[in-house]
Structure formats: structure tokens, C-alpha cells
C-alpha positions in Angstrom: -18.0 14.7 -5.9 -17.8 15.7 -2.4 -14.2 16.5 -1.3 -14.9 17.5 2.2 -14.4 14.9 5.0 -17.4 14.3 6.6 -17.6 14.3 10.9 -17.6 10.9 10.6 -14.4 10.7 8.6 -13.2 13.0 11.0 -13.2 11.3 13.4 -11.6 8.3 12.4 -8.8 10.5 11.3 -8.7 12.2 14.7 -8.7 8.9 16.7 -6.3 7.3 14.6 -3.9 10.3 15.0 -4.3 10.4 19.3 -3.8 6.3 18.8 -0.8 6.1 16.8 0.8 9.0 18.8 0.3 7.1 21.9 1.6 3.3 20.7 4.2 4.9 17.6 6.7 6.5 19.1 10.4 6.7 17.4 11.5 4.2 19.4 8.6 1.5 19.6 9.0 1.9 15.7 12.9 1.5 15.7 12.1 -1.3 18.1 9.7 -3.2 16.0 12.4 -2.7 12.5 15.1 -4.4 14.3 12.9 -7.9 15.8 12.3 -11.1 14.0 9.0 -10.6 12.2 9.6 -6.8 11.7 6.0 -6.2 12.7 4.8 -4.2 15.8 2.4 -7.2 17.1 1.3 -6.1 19.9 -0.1 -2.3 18.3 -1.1 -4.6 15.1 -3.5 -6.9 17.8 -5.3 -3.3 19.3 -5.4 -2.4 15.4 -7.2 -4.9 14.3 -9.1 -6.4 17.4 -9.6 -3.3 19.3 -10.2 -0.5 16.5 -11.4 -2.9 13.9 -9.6 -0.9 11.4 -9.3 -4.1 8.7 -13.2 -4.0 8.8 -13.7 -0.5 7.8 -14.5 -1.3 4.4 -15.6 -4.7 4.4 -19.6 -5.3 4.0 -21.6 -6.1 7.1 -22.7 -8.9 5.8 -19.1 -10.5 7.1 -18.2 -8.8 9.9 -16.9 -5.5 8.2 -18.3 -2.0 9.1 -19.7 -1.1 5.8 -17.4 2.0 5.4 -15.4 2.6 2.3 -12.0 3.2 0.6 -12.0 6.6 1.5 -11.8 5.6 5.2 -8.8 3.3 4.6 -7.0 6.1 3.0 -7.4 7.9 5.9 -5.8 5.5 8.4 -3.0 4.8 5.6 -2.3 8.5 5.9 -2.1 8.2 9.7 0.6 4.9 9.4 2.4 7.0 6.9 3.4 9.9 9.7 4.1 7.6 12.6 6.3 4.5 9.9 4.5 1.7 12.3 5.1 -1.4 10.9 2.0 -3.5 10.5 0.7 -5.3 7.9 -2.2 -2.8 7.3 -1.1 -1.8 3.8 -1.2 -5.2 2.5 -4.0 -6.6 3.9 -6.3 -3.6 3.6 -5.2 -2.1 0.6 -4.5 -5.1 -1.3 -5.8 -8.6 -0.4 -9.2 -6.9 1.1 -9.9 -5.4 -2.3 -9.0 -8.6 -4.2 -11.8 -10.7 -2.7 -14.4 -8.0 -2.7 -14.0 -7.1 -6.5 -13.9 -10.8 -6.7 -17.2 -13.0 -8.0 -16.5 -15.6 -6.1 -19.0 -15.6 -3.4 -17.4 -18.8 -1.5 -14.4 -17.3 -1.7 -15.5 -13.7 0.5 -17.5 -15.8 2.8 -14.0 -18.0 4.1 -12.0 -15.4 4.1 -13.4 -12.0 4.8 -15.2 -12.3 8.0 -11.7 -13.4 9.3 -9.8 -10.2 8.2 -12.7 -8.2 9.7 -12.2 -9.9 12.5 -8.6 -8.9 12.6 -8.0 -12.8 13.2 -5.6 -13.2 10.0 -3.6 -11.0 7.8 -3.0 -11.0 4.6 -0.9 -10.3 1.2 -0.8 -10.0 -2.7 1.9 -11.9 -4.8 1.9 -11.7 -8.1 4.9 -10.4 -9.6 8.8 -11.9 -10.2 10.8 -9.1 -11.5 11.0 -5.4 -10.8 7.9 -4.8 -13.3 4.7 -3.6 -12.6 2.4 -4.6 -15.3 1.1 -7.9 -16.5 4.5 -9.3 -17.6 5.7 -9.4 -14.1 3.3 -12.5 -14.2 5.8 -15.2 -14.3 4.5 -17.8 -12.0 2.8 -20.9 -14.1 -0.3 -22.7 -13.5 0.0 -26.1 -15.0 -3.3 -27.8 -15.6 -3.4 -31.2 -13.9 -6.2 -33.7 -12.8 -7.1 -32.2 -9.6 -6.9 -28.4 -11.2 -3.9 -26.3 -11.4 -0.6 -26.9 -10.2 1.6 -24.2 -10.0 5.4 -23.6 -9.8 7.8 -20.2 -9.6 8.7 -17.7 -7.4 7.3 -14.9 -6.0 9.6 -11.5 -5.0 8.4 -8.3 -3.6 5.6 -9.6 -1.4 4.8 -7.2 1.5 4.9 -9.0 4.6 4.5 -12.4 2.7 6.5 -14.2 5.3 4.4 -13.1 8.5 0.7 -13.5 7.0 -2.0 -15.8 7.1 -3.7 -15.4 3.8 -2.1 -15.2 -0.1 -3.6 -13.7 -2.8 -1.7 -15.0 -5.9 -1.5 -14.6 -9.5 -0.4 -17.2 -12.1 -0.7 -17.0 -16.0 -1.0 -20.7 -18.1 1.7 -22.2 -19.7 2.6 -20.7 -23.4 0.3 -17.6 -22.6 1.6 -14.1 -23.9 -0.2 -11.0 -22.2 -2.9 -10.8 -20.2 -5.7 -13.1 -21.4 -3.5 -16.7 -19.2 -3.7 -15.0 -15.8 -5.6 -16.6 -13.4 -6.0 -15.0 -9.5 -6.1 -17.7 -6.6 -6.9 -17.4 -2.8 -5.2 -19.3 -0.4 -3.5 -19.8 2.8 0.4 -19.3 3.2 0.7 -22.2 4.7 -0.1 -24.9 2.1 2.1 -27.7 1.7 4.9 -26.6 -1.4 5.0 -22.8 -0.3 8.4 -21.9 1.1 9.1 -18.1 2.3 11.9 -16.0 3.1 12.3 -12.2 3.8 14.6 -10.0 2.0 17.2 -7.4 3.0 15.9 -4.1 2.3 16.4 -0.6 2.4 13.5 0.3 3.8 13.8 -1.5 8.0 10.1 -0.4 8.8 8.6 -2.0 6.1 9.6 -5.8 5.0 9.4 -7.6 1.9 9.7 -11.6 0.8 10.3 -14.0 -1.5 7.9 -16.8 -1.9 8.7 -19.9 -3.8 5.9 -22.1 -5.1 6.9 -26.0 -5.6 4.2 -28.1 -7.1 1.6 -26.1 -5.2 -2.2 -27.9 -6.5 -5.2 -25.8 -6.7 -8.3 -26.0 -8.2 -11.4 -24.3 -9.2 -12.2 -23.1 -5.7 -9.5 -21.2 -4.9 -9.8 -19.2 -8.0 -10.8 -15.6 -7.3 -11.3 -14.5 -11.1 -13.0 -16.1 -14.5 -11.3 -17.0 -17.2 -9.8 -13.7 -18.9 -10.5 -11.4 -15.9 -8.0 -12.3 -14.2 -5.7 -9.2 -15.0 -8.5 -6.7 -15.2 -9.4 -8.0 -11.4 -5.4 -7.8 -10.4 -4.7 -4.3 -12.3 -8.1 -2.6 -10.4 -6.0 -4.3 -7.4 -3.0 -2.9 -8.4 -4.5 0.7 -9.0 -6.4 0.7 -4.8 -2.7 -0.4 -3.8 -1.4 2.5 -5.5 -3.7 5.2 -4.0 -3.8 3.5 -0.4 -0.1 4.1 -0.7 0.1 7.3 -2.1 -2.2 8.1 1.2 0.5 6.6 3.2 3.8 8.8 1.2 1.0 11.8 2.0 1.2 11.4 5.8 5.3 10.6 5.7 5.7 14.0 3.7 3.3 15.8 5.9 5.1 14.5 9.3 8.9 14.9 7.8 8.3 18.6 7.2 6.5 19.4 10.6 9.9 17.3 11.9 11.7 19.8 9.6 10.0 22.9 11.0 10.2 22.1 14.5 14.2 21.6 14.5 14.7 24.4 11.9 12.4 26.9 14.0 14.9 25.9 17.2 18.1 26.3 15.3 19.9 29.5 15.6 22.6 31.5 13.5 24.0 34.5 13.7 22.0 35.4 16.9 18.5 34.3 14.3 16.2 31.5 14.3 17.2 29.9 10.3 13.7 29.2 10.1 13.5 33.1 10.0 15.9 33.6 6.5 14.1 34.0 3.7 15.9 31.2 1.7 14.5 28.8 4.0 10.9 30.1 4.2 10.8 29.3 0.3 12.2 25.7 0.1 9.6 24.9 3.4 6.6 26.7 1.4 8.0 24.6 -1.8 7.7 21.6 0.4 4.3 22.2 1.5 2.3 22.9 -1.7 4.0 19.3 -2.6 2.0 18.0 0.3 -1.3 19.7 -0.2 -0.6 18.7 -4.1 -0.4 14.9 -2.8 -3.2 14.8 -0.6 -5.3 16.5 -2.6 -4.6 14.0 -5.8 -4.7 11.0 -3.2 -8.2 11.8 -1.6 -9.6 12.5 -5.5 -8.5 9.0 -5.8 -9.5 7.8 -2.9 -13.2 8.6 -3.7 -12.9 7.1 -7.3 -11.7 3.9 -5.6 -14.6 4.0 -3.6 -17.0 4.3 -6.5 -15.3 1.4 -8.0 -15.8 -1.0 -5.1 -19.9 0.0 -5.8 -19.5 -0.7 -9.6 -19.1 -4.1 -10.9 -17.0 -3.5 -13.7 -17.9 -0.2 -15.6 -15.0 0.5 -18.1 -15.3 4.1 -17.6 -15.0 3.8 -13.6 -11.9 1.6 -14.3 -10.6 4.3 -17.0 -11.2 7.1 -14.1 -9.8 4.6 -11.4 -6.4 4.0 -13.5 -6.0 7.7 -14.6 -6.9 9.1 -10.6 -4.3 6.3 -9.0 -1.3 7.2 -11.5 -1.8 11.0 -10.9 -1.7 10.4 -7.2 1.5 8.1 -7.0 2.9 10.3 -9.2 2.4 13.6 -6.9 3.0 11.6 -3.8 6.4 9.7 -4.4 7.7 13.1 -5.6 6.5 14.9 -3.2 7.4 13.2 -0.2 10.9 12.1 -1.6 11.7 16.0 -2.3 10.3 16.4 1.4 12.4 13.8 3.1 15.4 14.8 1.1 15.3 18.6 2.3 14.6 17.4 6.0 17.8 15.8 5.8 19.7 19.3 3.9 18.1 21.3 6.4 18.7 19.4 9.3 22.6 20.3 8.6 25.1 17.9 10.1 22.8 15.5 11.8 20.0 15.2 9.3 21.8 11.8 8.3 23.1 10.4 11.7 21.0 7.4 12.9 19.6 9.2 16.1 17.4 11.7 14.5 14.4 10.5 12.4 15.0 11.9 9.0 16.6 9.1 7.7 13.7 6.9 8.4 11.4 8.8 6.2 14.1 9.1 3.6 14.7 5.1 3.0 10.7 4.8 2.9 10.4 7.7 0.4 12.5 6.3 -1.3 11.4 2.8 -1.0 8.3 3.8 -1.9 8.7 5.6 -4.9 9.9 2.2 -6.7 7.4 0.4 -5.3 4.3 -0.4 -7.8 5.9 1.8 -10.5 7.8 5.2 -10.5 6.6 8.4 -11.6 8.5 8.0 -14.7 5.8 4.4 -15.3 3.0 5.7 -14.1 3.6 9.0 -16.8 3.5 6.5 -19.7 0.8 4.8 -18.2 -1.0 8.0 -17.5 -0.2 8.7 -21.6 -1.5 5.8 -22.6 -4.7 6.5 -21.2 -5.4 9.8 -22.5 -4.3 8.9 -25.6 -7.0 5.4 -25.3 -4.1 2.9 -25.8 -5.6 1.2 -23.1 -9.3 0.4 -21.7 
């Protein structure tokens, strides 16, 4: 496997860096966490309609550029340094994926030529407690004449409230497990969906709570086959994880340069403190935890990428599951230990609202809980050497 990034890749790295730089600043992203909608609308309308980054890894055949997993990652990385708020993460690293591991062909020709487009956006419900595996399903889909019709409540949507498209998941009445979950594709406005942000700790990124009342589907909004609907959502699940371990990558990266910088201006007793030895260990300390994380998220990038070209080998989902655990894992931790030490070794201000530290702190930290811990994705991780599960 080909680590390297290739000119191309380059590139896209290099012009998202010079892009973010010039619409990201500290305050347009303080600026966009304090509106209505949370989002940075106008940078999100160049995104997606100028730089056609949702279509980097959508087919050609609906728009898309043709590019891959590896590409989003990259951009991800980019979001993660500058905190712009956008719905890139869900859309692109979540609902995108959904509909292309998807067999249903009707399904990827409504939908996906409009997220290349960068005409709608879009997110993944599926869970209604603080879990991340299958028994987070607790949304029911109630067969009835004209299909399904569904009834719960949704929390921890990423910008559910804001988007235009909802990729949901719903297990049959009396199920236990995985085999009742069904995955459906729909739009966030149909009639019975009510939605509502929640307070969070994180400002630059924002969560909601969607309640389903009497909501009917039917057979064509289903993404999945009976029984695959939690293999589809857990491969889901597992491209979520990397994308945002690529994002915790770029936050760790940029909090320690903001470290360095204000360390290697700081003075005591007549010295730069970036000069005592003390602190040249805890900032090499801090960077092999970013070169561990992006390392472990670009492996998985590339497995993800595979996986997108496979149609369902079990050992490309084994890899895929092992690859996006190791990478959470190294990325929450790294980035929290990095965000934590920018505020220690920013002294008395590292905590005070005007300087940036705090920012990347609340999303480290955020982001750590966020589809599993590294404590879960251990056990998870142990459960897969040791073949508890496929």
C-alpha cells in the first residue's frame, strides 16, 4: 500500500490549506459559533459550489469527481486546524458513504448528484443514547399498509437541524441485536420530523435532537436489505470514525504550532521558555502524538478507500473496523494530550476566552466521546483480534 501522497493529493491539501487560511480566521470561526444555525454559510456555499469538495469522492456518473476517501481525509484534516464550522463532516464522511455502499441504485441517483452539486447537505441519525454500537438503535419501524411507520427520537445528530437530507436507522418492533435494523433515506423535512439543537460543549460544532412522530416510509426509501442493515450502518460508522480522526489530526497539529509560536515568544529569566529543556520534551512528546495520529488515520484512510471499491469482502470490513479503531484511538488521545498542554503551557492565559486554546480543548474533548472513546474502541479493537466479531 502506497503511503505517499500523490501530486495530485498534494494539491488538494495545499489549496485547501491557502483556502481555509483566507475565509477561517479566529474570528469568522468565533463568528459563525455564536449565530443561529452555527454554520459558516457563506464559506460552506464556496466549499461546496466553488471547490466541489462534497464531490470529491462521489462517482462521475452523478456529478462527483471520481476521487476517493483518501481525498476527504485530507480536507477533514484541513477543517480540523482552522474549527470552521460546516457541515462537511457529516455530509461527506457520513451520509455520502451511506448511499454509495448502498444497493439501492434509485436511491444514489436522487440523492447524490445533489450533494455533488453542493445543492443539499446532509446527516446520519441513528442512535438514542450515549452508545455506539447496534443497541443505540432505539427508533422503531412499525410495519403498516403503506410500509414502515416509525416513531422515537433521535440525539446526537451532527448538524441534523440545518440539513437537507437524513440518513436514518430504525430496528423492527421485538427485534434484539442487529438482524431488525433497517437504514432509510430521506428528506428532513417530511411531515412528522421535528428538530431541535442541543447545548453543547463543543460551540463550533452543533448537535440535535430529532423526534420522529408517525413518520411513514416504505420500500423506497430503504437504503439496505433485509439483515444488512447494520453491517451497511457499522462500515458507516467505521468511515465516520477515520474522517474524524483526520479532523482531531489537523486540530492536534494546529494547537501545538499555536503552542510553539507563543512559547518560542515568551521570555523568563532573560530566555525564550521554549529554550528550557523541560519544555523541549513535553513539545517533542506532543509531536510524535501527531505523527502517531496521522500516520494511523492516513493507513485508514486508504483501507476506507478499498472498501468503497469492494462490495462487501469480510476481510476488507475486518481490516476497515481494526484500521478505524486504531486511528480514533491515536487521534482522540493525541490531540486531547495536545490541546491540554497548549493550555499548561500557555500559563495564565491559556484558559481566558481571547486566545484560541480553549477552542481546540472543548473539540478535543468533544471529540473524544464522540462515536466511542478510546477505552470502546480498545474492546472493540479486542474483539477483533481475538474473532469475536466478523
Amino acid at each position: 500500500m502506497e503511503l505517499a501522497l500523490t501530486e495530485e493529493q498534494r494539491m488538494i491539501q495545499e489549496s485547501a490549506e491557502r483556502f481555509l487560511a483566507l475565509v477561517a480566521s479566529a474570528g469568522s470561526v468565533r463568528t459563525a459559533m455564536a449565530g443561529e444555525t452555527g454554520q459558516d454559510s457563506a464559506a460552506w456555499a464556496r466549499i461546496a459550489r466553488e471547490l466541489y469538495w462534497p464531490a470529491l469522492a462521489i462517482p462521475e456518473e452523478y456529478g462527483g469527481l471520481g476521487l476517493g476517501f483518501v481525498e476527504v481525509c485530507l480536507l477533514q484534516e484541513q477543517l480540523g486546524r482552522s474549527l470552521l464550522p460546516t457541515p462537511f463532516f457529516a455530509t461527506c464522511c457520513m451520509a455520502i458513504p451511506a448511499l454509495l455502499l448502498s444497493r439501492n441504485q434509485a436511491l444514489k441517483n436522487l440523492w447524490l448528484p445533489g450533494l455533488a452539486a453542493g445543492e443539499i447537505s446532509a446527516s446520519l441519525a441513528w442512535t438514542s443514547a450515549p452508545r455506539w454500537d447496534d443497541s443505540g438503535v432505539q427508533v422503531y419501524a412499525q410495519s403498516c399498509a403503506a410500509g414502515y411507520r416509525l416513531n422515537g427520537q433521535y440525539q446526537y445528530v451532527i448538524d441534523g437541524a440545518e440539513c437537507d437530507l437524513l440518513i436514518i436507522a430504525a430496528r423492527t418492533p421485538g427485534s434484539i441485536g442487529e438482524a431488525g435494523i433497517r437504514l432509510f433515506a430521506l428528506p428532513a423535512l417530511t411531515p412528522g420530523i421535528s428538530r431541535q439543537q442541543q447545548p453543547t460543549l463543543d460551540q463550533t460544532r452543533r448537535f440535535s435532537t430529532i423526534t420522529l412522530n408517525d413518520v411513514v416510509l416504505n420500500d423506497e426509501h430503504l437504503l439496505s436489505e433485509p439483515g444488512l442493515g447494520w453491517p451497511l450502518l457499522r462500515d458507516v460508522l467505521h468511515m465516520a470514525c477515520i474522517g474524524l480522526a483526520a479532523e482531531q489530526t489537523g486540530g492536534a497539529r494546529k494547537v501545538l504550532e499555536l503552542t510553539l509560536s507563543y512559547i518560542g515568544g515568551r521570555e523568563q529569566f532573560g530566555r525564550s521558555i521554549a529554550s528550557f529543556q523541560a519544555i523541549k520534551h513535553r513539545c517533542a512528546d506532543l509531536l510524535l502524538e501527531v505523527e502517531c495520529a496521522r500516520s494511523a488515520s492516513y493507513y485508514a484512510a486508504c483501507i476506507a478507500d478499498q472498501c468503497l471499491n469492494i462490495d462487501g469482502d469480510p476481510s476488507a470490513q475486518l481490516q476497515l473496523a481494526e484500521a478505524a479503531a486504531t486511528a480514533k484511538i491515536h487521534a482522540s488521545e493525541g490531540f486531547f494530550k495536545c490541546a491540554a498542554e497548549s493550555i499548561q503551557l500557555h500559563g495564565g492565559v491559556g484558559f481566558t476566552w481571547e486566545y484560541d486554546p480553549h477552542l481546540y480543548f472543548k473539540r478535543a474533548r468533544a471529540s473524544e466521546q464522540l462515536l466511542g472513546t478510546p477505552a470502546f474502541h480498545r474492546e472493540q479493537l479486542a474483539r477483533h483480534i481475538f474473532g469475536e466479531r466478523p
